[in-house]
C-alpha positions as CSV (number, residue, x, y, z in Angstrom):
1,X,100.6,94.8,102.4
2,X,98.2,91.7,102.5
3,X,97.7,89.8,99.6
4,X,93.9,90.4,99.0
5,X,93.6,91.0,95.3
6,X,92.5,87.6,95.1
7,X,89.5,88.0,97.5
8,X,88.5,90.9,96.2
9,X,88.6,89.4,92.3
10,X,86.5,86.8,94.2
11,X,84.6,89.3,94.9
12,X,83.9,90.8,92.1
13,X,82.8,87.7,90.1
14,X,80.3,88.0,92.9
15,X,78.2,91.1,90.9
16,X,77.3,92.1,94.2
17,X,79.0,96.2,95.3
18,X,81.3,95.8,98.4
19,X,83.9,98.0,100.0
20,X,87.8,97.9,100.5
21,X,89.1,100.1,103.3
22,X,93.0,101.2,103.2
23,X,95.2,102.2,105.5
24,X,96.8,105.2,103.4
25,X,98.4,106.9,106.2
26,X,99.4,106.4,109.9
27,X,100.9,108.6,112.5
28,X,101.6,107.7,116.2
29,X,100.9,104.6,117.9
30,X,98.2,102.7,116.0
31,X,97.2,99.1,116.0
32,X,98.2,98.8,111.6
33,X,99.9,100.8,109.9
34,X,100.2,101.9,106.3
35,X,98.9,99.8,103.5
36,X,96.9,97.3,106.0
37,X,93.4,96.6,103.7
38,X,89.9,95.3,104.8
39,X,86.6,94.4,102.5
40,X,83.8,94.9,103.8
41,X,80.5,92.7,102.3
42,X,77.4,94.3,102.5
43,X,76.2,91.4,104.6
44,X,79.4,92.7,107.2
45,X,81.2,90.0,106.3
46,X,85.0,91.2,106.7
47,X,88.1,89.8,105.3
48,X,91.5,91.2,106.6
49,X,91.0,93.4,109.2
50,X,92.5,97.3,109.8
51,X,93.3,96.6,113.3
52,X,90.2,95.4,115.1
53,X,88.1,97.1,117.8
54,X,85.9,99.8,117.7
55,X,87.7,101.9,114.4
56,X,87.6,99.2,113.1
57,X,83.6,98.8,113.5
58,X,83.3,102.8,112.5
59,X,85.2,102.3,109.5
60,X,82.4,99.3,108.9
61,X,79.5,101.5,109.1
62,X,81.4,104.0,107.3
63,X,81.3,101.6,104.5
64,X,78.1,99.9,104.7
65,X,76.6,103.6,104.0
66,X,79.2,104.0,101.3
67,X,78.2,100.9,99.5
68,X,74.7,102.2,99.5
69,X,75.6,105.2,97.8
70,X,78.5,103.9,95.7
71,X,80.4,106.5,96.9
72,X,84.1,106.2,97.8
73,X,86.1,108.5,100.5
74,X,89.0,109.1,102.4
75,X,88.8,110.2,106.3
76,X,90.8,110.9,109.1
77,X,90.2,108.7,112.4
78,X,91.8,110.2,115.5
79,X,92.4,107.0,117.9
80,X,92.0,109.5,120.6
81,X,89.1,111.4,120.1
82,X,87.2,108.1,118.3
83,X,88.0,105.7,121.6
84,X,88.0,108.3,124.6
85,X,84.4,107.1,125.3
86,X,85.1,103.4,124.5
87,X,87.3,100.9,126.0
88,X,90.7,101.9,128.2
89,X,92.7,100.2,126.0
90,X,93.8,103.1,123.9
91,X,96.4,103.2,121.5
92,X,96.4,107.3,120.7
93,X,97.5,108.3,117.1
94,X,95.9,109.2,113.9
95,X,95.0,106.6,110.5
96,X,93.9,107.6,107.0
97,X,91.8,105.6,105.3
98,X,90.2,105.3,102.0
99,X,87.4,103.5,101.7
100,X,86.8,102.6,98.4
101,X,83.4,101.1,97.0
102,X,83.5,98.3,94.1
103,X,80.9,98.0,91.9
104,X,81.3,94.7,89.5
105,X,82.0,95.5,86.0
106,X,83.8,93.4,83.3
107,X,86.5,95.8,82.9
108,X,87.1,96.4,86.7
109,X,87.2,92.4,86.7
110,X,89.5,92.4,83.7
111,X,91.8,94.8,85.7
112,X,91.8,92.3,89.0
113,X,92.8,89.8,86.9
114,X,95.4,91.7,85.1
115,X,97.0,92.6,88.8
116,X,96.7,88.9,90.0
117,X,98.5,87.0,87.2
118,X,101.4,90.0,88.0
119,X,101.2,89.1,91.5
120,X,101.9,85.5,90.2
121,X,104.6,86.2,88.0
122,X,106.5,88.4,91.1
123,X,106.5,91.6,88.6
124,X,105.8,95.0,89.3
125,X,103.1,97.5,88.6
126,X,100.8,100.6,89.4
127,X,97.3,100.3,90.1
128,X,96.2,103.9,89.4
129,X,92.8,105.1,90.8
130,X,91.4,108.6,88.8
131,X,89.1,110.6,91.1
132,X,85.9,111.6,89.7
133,X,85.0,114.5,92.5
134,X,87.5,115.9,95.3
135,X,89.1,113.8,98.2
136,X,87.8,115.8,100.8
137,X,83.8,114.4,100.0
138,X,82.3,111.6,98.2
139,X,83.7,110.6,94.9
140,X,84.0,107.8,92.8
141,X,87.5,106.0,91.1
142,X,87.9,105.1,87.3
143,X,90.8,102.6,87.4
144,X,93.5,100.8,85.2
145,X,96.7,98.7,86.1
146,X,99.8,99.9,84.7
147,X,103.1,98.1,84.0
148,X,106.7,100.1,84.3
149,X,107.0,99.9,80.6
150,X,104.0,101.7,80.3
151,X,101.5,98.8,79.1
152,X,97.8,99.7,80.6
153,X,95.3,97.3,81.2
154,X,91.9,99.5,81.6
155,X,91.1,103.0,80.4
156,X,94.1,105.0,79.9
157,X,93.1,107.7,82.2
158,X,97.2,109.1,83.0
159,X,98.6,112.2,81.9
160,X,101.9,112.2,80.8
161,X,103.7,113.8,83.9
162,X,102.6,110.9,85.9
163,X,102.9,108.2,83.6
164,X,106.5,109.5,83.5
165,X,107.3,109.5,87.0
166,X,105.7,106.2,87.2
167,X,108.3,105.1,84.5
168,X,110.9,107.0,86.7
169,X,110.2,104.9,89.7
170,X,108.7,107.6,91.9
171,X,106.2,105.7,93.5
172,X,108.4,102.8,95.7
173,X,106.2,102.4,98.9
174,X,103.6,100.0,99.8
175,X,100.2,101.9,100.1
176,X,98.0,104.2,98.2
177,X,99.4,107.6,98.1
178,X,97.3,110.6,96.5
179,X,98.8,112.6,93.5
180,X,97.6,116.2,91.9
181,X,97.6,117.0,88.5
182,X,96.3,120.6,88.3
183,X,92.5,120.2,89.5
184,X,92.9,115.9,88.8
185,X,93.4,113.5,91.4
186,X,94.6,110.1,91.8
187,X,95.1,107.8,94.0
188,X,98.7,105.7,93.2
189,X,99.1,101.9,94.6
190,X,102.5,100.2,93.9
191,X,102.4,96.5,93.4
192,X,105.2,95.1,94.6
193,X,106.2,91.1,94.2
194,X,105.0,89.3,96.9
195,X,108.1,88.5,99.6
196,X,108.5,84.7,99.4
197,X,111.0,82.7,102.0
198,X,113.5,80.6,101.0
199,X,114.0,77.4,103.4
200,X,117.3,75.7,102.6
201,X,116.4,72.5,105.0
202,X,113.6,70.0,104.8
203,X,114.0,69.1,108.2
204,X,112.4,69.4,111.5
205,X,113.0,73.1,111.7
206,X,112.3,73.9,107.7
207,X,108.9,71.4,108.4
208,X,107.7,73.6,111.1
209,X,109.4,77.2,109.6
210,X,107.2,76.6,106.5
211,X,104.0,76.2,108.5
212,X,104.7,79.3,110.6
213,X,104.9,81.1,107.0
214,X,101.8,80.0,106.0
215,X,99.9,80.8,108.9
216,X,101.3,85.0,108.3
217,X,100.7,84.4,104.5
218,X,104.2,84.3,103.4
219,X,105.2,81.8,100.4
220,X,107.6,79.7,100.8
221,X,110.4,77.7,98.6
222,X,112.0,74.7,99.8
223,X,115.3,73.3,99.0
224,X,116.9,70.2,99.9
225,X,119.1,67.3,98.6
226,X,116.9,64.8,100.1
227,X,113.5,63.5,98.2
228,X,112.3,61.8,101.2
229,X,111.9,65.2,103.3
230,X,111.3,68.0,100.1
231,X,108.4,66.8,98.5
232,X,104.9,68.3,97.9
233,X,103.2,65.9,99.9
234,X,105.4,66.9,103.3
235,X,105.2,70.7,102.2
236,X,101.7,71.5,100.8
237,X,101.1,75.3,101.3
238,X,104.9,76.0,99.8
239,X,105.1,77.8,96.2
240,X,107.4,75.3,95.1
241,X,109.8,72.3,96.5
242,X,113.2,71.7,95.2
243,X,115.3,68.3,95.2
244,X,118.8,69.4,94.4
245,X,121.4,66.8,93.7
246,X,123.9,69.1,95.3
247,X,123.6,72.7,97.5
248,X,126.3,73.7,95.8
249,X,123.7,74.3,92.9
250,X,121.2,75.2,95.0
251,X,120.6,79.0,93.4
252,X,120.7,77.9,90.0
253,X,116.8,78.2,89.4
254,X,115.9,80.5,92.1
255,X,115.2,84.7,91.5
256,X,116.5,85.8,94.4
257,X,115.6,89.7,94.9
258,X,115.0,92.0,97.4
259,X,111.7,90.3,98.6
260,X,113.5,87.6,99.1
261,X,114.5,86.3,102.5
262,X,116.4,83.0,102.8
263,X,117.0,80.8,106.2
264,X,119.6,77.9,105.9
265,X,118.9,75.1,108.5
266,X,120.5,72.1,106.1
267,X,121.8,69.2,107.7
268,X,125.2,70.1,107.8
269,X,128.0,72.8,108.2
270,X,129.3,72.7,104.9
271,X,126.2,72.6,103.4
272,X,125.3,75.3,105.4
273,X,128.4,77.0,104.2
274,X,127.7,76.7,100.7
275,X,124.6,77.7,101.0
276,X,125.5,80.9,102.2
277,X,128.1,81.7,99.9
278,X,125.8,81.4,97.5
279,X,123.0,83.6,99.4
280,X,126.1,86.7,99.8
281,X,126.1,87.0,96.2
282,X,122.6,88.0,95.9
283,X,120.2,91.0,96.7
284,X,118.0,88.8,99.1
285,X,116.5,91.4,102.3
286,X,117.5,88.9,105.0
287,X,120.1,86.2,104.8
288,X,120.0,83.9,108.3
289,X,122.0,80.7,109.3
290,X,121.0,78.6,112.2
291,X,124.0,76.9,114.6
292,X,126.2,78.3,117.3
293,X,128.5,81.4,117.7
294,X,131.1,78.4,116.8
295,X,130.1,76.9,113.8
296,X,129.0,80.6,112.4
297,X,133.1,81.9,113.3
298,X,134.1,79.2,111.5
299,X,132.1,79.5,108.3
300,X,132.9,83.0,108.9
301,X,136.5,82.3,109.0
302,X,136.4,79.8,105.7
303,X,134.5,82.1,103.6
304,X,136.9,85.2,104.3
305,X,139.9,82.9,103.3
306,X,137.5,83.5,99.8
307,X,137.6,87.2,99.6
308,X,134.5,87.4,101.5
309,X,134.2,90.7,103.5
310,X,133.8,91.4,107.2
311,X,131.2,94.0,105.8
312,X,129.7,91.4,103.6
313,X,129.4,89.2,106.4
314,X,128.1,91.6,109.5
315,X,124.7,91.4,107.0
316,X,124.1,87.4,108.2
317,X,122.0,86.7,110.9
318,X,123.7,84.4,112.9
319,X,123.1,83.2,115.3
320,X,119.5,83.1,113.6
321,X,115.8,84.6,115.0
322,X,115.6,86.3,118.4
323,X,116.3,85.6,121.4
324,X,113.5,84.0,123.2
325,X,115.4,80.2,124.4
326,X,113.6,78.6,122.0
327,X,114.7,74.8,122.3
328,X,111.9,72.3,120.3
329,X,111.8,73.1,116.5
330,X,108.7,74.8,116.6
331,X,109.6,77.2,119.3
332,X,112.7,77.5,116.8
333,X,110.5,78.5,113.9
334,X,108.6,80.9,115.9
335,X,111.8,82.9,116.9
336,X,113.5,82.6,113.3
337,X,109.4,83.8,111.8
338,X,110.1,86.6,114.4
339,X,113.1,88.1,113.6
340,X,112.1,87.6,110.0
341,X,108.9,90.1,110.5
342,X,110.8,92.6,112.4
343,X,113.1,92.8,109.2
344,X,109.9,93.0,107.3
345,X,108.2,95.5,109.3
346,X,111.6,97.7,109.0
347,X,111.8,97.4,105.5
């Protein structure tokens, strides 16, 4: 999911009522899928975008009419029967969307600022919408942000079967889902911590890795032993830079989890080794190590004298990124930023 509960707190601060359209559901071949977002301004100013072209601009004037009402709804596009009089270019399939009208309040703010300081801190939470009308016309959402231990920020508008399959861990995807209670209905977003990349490597691959990150809006943490090439200065858009005196301590202030991916590019094979001994003992998503089939056996081969698994180790991409003869360390970042979004995307 994009990380747009920033922009639309921005927003919000703004007093002015704007839109956010949401990808709830997606079937066949569609340009984004589930959980892509979009706000519309009333001045058509866009950030993020649903997938561009011409459902994109119906969903626009969906909401510019919405935001004049301040009236919220969900709709079905078909691709097909939406683009068979526009361009050629068709991608066929069907998208969901709820487009969801804002109108500035200081408890909505409060709740958008609740959710962003969670983002922050990499902890989970519910953002629960409460219908006021039926899905199928034009309603409009009460709202509150709610924590796995039950803590609400907002109006507590849940009844108890869903707050307890929210403390259950029911609700695990990444995008809005709708949920009955008799004749009630909400609309359910998770919030999940955002994915952050670990680079073990300041170097010319790690420099340029952590710029390709930025560009897609993934955070990155750098690690190195070396001052000289891990430093804020050489690494501005990166959460945070670590000098460590030795990779062999290298995890001992990260939180690893499962949105964690980690790339190890250091400058040398036992580094490199180290490094990913360390990596296999954590719940990381994707774990990939850069050098030849050679180099790779042979860590392989050390780190199973260890006790480490052929299972264990059939988890390592390595060779890392795909497989596109990338030679200069950019074209290096863009294969290992690749592989890294297919993972994501499969996820």
């Amino acid at each position: 999911m994009e990380p747009l509960n920033n922009q639309i707190l921005d927003c919000l601060k703004q007093r002015d009522p704007f839109a956010v359209a949401t990808i709830m559901t997606h079937k066949g071949s569609t340009p984004r899928t589930s959980g892509s977002k979009m706000i519309v301004l009333k001045d058509r100013t866009i950030y993020g975008t649903i997938g561009g072209g011409l459902v994109e601009a119906l969903v626009m004037d969906a909401c510019m009419k919405l935001i004049d009402k301040h009236q919220s709804r969900i709709k079905e596009f078909s691709l097909d029967k939406e683009l068979k009089d526009g361009l050629d270019m068709v991608c066929g399939g069907n998208l969901t969307i709820l487009m969801e009208v804002f109108v500035p309040d200081p408890g909505l703010t409060g709740i958008f600022k609740a959710l962003v300081s969670l983002e922050k801190e990499g902890k989970k939470g519910f953002l629960v919408f409460k219908i006021d009308g039926f899905s199928k016309s034009d309603f409009t959402t009460r709202k509150c942000l709610v924590l796995p231990d039950t803590t609400i920020t907002g109006q507590s508008l849940i009844p108890k079967p869903l707050m307890d399959e929210i403390c259950d861990n029911l609700f695990t995807g990444t995008f809005p889902v709708l949920y009955n209670h008799g004749l009630e209905e909400y609309i359910i977003e998770p919030i999940h911590p955002s994915d952050t990349l670990y680079i073990f490597g300041a170097g010319h691959v790690g420099f340029q890795l952590a710029r390709m990150a930025h560009l897609i809006d993934v955070q990155t943490v750098v690690v190195d032993d070396r001052e000289e090439f891990a430093n804020p200065e050489r690494f501005p858009y990166s959460k945070a830079v670590c000098v460590v005196k030795k990779f062999d301590t290298a995890f001992d202030r990260l939180s690893i989890d499962e949105s964690s991916y980690i790339v190890i590019i250091t400058r040398g094979h036992l580094h490199d080794q180290s490094v990913l001994e360390q990596a296999l003992k954590t719940r990381a998503a994707y774990i990939g190590m850069i050098g030849s089939r050679a180099k790779r056996n042979q860590i392989y081969t050390n780190l199973k004298k260890k006790g480490v698994s052929d299972k264990t180790l059939e988890t390592i991409f390595s060779p890392i990124g795909l497989e596109i003869h990338a030679e200069t360390p950019a074209e290096i970042a863009v294969s290992i930023m690749g592989e890294i979004i297919k993972i994501k995307a499969e996820k």
